[in-house]
C-alpha positions in Angstrom: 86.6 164.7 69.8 89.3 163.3 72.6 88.4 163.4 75.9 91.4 162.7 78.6 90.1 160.1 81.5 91.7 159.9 84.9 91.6 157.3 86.8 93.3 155.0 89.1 96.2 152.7 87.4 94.7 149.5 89.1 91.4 150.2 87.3 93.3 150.8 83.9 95.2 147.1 84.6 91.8 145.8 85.3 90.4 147.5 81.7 93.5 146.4 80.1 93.7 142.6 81.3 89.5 141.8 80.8 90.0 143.6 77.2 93.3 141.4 76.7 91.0 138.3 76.0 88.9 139.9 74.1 88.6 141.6 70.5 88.8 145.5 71.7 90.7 147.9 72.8 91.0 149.4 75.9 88.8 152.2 74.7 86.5 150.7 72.9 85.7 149.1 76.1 85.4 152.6 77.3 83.1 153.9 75.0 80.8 150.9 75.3 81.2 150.9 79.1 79.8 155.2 78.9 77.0 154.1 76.2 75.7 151.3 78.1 75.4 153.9 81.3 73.8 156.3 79.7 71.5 153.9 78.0 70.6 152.4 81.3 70.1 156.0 83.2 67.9 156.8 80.2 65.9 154.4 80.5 65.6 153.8 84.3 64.6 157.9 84.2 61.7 156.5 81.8 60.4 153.7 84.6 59.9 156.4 87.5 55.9 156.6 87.4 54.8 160.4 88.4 51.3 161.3 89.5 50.1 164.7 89.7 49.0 166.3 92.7 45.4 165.7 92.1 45.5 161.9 90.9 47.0 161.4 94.3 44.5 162.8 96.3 42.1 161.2 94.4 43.8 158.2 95.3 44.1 159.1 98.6 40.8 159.7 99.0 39.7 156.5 97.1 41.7 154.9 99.6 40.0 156.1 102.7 36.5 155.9 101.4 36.9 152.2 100.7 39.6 150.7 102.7 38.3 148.8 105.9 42.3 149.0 107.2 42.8 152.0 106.7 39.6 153.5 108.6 39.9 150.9 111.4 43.7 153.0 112.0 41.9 156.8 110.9 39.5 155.8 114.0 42.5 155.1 115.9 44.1 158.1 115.4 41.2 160.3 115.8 40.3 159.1 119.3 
């Protein structure tokens, strides 16, 4: 498949002159450049922790059953 990529000429010089002292193309720098994004999305999307609804209450309850600090500020609040 080709894919046409727009982009400014000063960030095609850059491509082209950090690609000039190496091994690869312009585009193979490309390619890598997209793989490497997507590979580091991916994998950041996999290091978000979720809890449910219910494990945070439980949590939360947990929390305010057994923390000292946090009922010292509850009593605070409640006065």
């Amino acid at each position: 498949m080709q894919v046409t990529i727009r982009m400014p000429s000063s960030l095609k010089q850059q491509v082209d002159e950090f690609v000039a002292e190496r091994d690869i193309t312009s585009m193979e720098f490309i390619r890598r450049a997209i793989r490497e994004k997507l590979s580091n999305e991916q994998d950041a999307a996999k290091e978000i922790p979720y809890i449910t609804s219910e494990e945070f209450r439980t949590l939360l309850l947990d929390t305010i059953k057994n923390d000292a600090e946090v009922q010292n500020e509850l009593r605070l609040i409640f006065q």
